[in-house]
C-alpha positions in Angstrom: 49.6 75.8 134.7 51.4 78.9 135.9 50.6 79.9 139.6 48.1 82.3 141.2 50.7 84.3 142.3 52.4 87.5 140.2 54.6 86.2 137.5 57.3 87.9 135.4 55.2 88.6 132.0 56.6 88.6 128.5 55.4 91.5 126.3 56.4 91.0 122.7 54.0 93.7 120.8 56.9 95.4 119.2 58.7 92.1 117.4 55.4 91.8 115.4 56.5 93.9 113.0 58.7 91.9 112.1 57.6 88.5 113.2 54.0 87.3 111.5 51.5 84.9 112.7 52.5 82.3 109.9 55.9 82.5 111.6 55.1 81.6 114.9 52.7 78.6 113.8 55.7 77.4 111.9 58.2 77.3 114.9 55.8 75.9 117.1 55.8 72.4 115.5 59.7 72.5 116.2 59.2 73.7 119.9 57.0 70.8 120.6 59.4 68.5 119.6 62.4 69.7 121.2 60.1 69.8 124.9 58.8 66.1 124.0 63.1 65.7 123.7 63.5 67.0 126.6 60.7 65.6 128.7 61.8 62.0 127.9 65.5 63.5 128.0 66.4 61.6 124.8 68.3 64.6 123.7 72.1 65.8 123.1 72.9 66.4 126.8 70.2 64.8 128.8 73.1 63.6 131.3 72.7 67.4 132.3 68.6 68.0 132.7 69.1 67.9 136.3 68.2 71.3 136.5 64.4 70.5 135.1 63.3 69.3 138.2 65.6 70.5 140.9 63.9 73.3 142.4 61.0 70.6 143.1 64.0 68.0 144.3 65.7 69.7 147.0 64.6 68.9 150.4 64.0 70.9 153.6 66.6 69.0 155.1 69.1 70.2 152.4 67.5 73.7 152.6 68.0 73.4 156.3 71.8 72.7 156.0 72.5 75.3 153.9 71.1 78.2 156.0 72.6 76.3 159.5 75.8 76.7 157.6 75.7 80.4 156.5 73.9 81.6 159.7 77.5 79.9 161.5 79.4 81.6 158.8 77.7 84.9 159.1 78.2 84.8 163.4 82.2 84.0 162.9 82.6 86.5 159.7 83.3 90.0 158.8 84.1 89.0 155.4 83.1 85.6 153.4 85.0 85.1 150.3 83.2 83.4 147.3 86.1 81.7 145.2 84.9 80.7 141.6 84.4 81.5 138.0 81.8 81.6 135.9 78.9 79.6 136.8 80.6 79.0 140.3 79.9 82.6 141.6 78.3 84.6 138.6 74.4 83.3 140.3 75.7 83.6 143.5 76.5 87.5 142.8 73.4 88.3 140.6 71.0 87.6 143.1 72.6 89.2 145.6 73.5 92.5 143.5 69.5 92.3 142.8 68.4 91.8 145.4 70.7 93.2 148.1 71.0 97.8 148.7 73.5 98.7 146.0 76.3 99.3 148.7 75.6 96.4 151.0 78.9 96.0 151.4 79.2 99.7 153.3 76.2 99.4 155.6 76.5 97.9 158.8 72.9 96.3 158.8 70.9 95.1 156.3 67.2 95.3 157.1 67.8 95.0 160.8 70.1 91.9 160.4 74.0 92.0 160.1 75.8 89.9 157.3 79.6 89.7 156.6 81.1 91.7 153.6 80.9 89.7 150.5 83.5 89.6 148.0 84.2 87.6 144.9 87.5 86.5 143.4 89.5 83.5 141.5 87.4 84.8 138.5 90.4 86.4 136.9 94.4 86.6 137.2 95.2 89.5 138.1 98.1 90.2 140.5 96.5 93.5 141.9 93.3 92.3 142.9 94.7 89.6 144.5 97.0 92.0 146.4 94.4 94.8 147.0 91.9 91.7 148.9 94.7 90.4 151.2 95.1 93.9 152.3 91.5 94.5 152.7 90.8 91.5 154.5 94.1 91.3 156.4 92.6 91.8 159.7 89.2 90.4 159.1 87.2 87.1 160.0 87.0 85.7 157.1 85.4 82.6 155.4 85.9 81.5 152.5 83.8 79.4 149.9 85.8 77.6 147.5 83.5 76.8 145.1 85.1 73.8 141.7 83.5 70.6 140.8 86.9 69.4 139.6 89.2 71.7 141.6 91.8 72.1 139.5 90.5 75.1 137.5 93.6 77.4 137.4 91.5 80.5 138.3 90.2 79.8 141.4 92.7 76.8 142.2 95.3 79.6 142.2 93.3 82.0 144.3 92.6 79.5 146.6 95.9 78.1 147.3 97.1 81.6 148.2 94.4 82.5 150.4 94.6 79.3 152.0 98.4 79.6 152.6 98.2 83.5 153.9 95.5 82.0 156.5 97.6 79.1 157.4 100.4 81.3 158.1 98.3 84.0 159.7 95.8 81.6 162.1 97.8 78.7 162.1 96.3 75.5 160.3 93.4 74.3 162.4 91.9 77.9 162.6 92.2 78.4 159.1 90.7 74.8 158.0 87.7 75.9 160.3 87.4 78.6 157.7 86.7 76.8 154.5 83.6 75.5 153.2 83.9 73.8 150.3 81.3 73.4 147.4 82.5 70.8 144.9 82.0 67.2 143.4 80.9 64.7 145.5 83.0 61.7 144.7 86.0 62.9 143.1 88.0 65.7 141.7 91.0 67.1 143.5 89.2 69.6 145.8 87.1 66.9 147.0 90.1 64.8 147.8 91.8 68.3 149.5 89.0 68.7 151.3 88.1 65.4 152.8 92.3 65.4 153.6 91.8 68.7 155.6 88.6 68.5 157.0 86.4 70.6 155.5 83.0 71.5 155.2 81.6 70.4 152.4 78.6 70.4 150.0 77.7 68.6 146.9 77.3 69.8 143.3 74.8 67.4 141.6 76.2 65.4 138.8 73.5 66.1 136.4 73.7 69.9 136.7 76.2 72.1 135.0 78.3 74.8 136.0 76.1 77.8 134.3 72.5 76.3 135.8 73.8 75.7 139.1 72.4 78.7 140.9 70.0 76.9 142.8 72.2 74.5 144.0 74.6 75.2 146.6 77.0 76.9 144.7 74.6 79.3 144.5 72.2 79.0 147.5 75.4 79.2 150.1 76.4 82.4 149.3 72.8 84.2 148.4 72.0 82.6 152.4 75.0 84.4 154.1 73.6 87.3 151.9 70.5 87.0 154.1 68.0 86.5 150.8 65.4 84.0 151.5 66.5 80.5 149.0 62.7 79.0 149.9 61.7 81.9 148.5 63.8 81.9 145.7 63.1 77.9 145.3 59.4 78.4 145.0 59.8 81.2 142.4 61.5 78.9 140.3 59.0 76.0 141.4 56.5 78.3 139.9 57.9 79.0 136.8 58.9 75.5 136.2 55.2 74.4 136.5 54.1 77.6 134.0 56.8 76.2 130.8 54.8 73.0 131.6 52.3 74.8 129.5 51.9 72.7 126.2 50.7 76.1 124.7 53.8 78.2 123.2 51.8 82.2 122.8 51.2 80.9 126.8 54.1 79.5 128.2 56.3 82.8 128.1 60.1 81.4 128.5 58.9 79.1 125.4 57.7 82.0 123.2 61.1 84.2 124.3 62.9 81.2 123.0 61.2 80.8 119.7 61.1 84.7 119.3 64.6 85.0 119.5 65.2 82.1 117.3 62.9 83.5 114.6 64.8 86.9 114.6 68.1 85.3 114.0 66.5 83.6 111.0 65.6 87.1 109.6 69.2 88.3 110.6 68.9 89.2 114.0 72.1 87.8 115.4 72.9 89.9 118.5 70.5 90.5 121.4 71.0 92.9 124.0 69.6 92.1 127.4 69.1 95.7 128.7 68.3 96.3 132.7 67.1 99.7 134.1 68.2 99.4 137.6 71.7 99.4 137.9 71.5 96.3 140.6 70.8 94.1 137.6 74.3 94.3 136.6 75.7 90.9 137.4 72.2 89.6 136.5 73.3 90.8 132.8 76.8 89.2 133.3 75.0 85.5 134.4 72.7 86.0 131.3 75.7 86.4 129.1 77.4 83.5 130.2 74.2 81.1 130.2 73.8 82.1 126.6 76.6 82.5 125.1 78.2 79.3 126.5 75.5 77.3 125.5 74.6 78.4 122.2 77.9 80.0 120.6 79.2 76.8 118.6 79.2 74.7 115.5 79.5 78.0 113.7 75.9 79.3 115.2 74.3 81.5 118.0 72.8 84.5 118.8 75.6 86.8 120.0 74.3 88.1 123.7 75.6 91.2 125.3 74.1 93.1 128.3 74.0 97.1 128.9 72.6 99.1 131.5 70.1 101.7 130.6 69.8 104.6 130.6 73.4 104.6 131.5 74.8 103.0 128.5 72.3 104.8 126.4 75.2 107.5 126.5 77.2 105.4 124.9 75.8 102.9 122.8 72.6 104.3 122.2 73.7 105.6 118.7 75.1 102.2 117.3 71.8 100.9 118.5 70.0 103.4 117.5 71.3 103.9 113.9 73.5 101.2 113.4 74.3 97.5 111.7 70.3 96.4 111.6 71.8 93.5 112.8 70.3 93.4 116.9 67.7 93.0 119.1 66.4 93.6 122.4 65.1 92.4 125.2 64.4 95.0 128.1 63.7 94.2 132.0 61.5 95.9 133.5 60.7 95.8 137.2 57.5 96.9 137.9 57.8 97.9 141.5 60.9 99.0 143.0 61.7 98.7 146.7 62.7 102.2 147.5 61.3 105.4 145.6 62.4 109.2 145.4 60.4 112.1 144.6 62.3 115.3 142.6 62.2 118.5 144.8 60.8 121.7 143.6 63.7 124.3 143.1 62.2 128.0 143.5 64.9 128.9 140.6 64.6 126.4 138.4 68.2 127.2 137.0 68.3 123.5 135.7 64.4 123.5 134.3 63.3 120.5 135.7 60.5 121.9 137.6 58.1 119.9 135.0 59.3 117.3 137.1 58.8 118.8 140.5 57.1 116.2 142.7 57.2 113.0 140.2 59.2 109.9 141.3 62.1 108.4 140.0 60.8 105.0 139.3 57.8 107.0 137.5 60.5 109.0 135.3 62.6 105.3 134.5 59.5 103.6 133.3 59.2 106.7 131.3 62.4 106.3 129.7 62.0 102.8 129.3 58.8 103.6 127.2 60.9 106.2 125.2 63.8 104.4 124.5 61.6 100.8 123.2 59.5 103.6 121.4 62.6 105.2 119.9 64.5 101.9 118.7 61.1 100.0 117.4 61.2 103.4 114.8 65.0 102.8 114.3 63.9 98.7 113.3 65.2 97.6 116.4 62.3 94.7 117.9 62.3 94.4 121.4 60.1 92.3 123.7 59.8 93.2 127.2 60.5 91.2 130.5 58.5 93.0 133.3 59.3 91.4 136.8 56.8 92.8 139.2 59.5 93.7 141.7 62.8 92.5 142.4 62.2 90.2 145.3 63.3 85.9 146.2 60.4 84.9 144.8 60.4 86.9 141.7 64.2 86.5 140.7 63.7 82.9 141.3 61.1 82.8 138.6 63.7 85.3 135.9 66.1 82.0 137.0 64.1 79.1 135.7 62.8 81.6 133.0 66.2 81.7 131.5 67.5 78.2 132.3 64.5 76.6 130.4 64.2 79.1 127.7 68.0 78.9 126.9 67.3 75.2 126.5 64.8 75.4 124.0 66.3 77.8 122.1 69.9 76.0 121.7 68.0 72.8 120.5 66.5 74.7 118.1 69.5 76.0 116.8 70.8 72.5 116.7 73.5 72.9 119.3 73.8 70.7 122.4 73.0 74.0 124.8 74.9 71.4 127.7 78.6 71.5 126.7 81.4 73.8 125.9 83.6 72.2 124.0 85.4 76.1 123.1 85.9 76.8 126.7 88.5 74.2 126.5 90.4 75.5 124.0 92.4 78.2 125.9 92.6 76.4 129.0 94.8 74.2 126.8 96.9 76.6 125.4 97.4 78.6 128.9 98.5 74.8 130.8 100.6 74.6 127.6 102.4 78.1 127.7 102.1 77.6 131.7 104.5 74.8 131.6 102.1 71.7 133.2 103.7 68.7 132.7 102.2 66.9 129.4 101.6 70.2 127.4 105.4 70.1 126.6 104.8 69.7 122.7 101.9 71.7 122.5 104.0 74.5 124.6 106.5 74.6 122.0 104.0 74.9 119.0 102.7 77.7 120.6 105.9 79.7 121.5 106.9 79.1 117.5 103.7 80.6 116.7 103.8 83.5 119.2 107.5 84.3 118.4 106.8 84.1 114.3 103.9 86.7 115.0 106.4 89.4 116.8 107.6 91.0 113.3 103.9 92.5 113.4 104.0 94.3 116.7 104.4 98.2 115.9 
């Protein structure tokens, strides 16, 4: 089932210490069922399966659109602002910081080509950042991509309203409508009524497709286009893996086998998982991963707590809780087999930092060596780990590590018993900030909360 071409592998040698054969037969019965659930989509959330088949779904003349779009916004930008939170620019930003040179955003070409500085914001409140990107783009030409199904998330419906207004005020209205492209619902919602008022350009967010699976649609494939990253590319990666967890046969579908891994350490008290990346341009890949999983599996009181680090970096830091720690965690590592640049270690006639052992070795060489030492090192400290190895971090292969996680993150919540398609937590502090923000119909709730804030002060030291 799984195509001719190099796939991302899954190497789980060093859980079976701690996961038997016995195990494994037993889960598989319960991963049948929840892909038959699935297949027929007679399951807790089927309304939001769109992502099953949507890399097979989207046409050339969508795929066409798209790059017309950001090849026009890459001509009239120096700068193109994506505007969104979670799932509405965390995919956007992991491919890119993946795939793209670590300082893109300093170099003036990109592999001969020349693409517009890309920044990110209305994924947080913060006065200063806000202030620090109007003075960094202050003199730029800027786009922006204003990415909300229902527009009136306060995050990036705040951000937007004051980049829109500084633009207006700066360009004057017309010039600063040109300058908007906005990714949202598309029937309703109050940025699809803004932008249909305004003018706009526009694209669609699919119905059946949530926020956190909606890298390969626009609100992904936009942005990762202006980057310059190939989305047919990226598209038939995750065509490819979609067609490999077709396999009916868990120990050789590998996104099924992650799922029921993962589930079968959390039965033997394995309730945190660390997703841990040795190249540092897997960063925002971590942060996407986090939010996939979390947000669809932490409720009804269950969930496998995920957290990313970057090694070795964060082996500096964390590698002794890990390590020696709460035997409470395991791992999953990511291993790219083939990097896209390499650098060999000088000889130094002094030696004054005695590294000459390494004299002439290369870098990526001396990180899979550490990788080796460090899943070597934890497995003794009864840490399990299985192992992601991505042959190299290119469209094709990061579009399979997409679908990989999308489908195995389904599985998994269904066999925790959790609906992986809602977030019915999320909404719980939006309500309270609306509340303690003052939006008209909170008022009681507002009041509650002011009682409850003020009755705590007597603890503040």
């Amino acid at each position: 089932m799984c195509a001719e071409r190099k796939r991302i592998s899954l190497d789980y040698s060093k859980v079976m210490k701690h996961i038997k054969k016995e195990d494994l037969d037993r889960i598989a019965a319960d991963v049948a069922r929840v892909r038959a659930m699935m297949q027929s989509k007679n399951c807790p959330g089927s309304e939001y399966l769109g992502w099953l088949d949507l890399p097979s779904r989207t046409t050339k003349e969508e795929l066409h659109e798209i790059m017309e779009t950001a090849f026009v916004a890459i001509g009239n930008s120096d700068a193109f602002l994506v505007v969104g939170i979670g799932g509405s620019y965390l995919g956007a930003r992991a491919v890119l910081s993946a795939m793209l040179p670590a300082y893109y955003n300093e170099m003036a070409l990109i592999s001969g080509r020349q693409i517009p500085r890309i920044y990110y914001t209305g994924c947080d409140l913060s006065p200063q950042a806000m202030h620090d990107l109007l003075e960094l783009i202050n003199n730029r030409r800027v786009t922006i991509n204003i990415i909300s199904k229902s527009g009136s998330t306060t995050e990036p419906a705040l951000a937007f309203r004051i980049l829109r207004d500084h633009f207006i005020r700066k360009l004057g209205k017309e010039e600063a409508k040109r300058r908007v492209i906005a990714t949202t619902d598309k029937a309703r919602g109050s940025l699809k009524r803004l932008a249909e008022r305004e003018g706009y350009r526009t694209f669609a967010i699919p119905d059946d497709v949530g926020g956190r699976f909606s890298v390969l649609t626009p609100v992904g494939l936009l942005p990762i286009a202006v980057g310059g990253v190939d989305i047919n590319e990226l598209l038939q990666g995750a065509r490819d893996m979609a067609a490999c967890c077709s396999e009916p046969d868990m120990m050789k579908n590998p996104a099924v086998l992650y799922a029921a891994i993962r589930n079968l350490l959390l039965q033997k008290g394995r309730s945190i998982e660390i997703l841990a990346g040795f190249e540092p341009s897997l960063h925002f890949f971590g942060e996407w991963w986090k939010q996939l999983f979390g947000e669809s599996e932490g409720k009804n009181g269950k969930g496998i707590y995920p957290d990313y680090l970057d090694f070795s970096t964060d082996l500096h830091s964390m590698g002794q809780w890990i390590q020696e720690g709460v035997r409470s965690v395991f791992e999953t590592f990511l291993v790219v087999e083939e990097p896209r640049a390499d650098v060999k270690v000088p000889a130094d006639e002094q030696n004054s930092d005695n590294l000459n052992y390494l004299s002439d070795k290369s870098l990526s060489w001396i990180n899979l060596r550490a990788y080796e030492g460090v899943s070597a090192a934890h497995l003794e400290g009864d840490v399990p780990s299985t192992a992601l190895r991505i042959p190299k971090l290119d469209a094709y292969h990061v579009g399979q590590l997409i679908y990989f996680f999308e489908y195995a993150v389904a599985v998994s919540g269904y066999l925790l018993g959790v609906n992986p398609f809602d977030q019915p937590g999320v909404e719980s502090y939006k309500k309270n900030m609306f509340a303690l923000l003052g939006k008209p119909g909170f008022e009681a709730q507002g009041e509650a909360l002011q009682k409850l804030i003020a009755g705590g002060s007597q603890y503040i030291a």
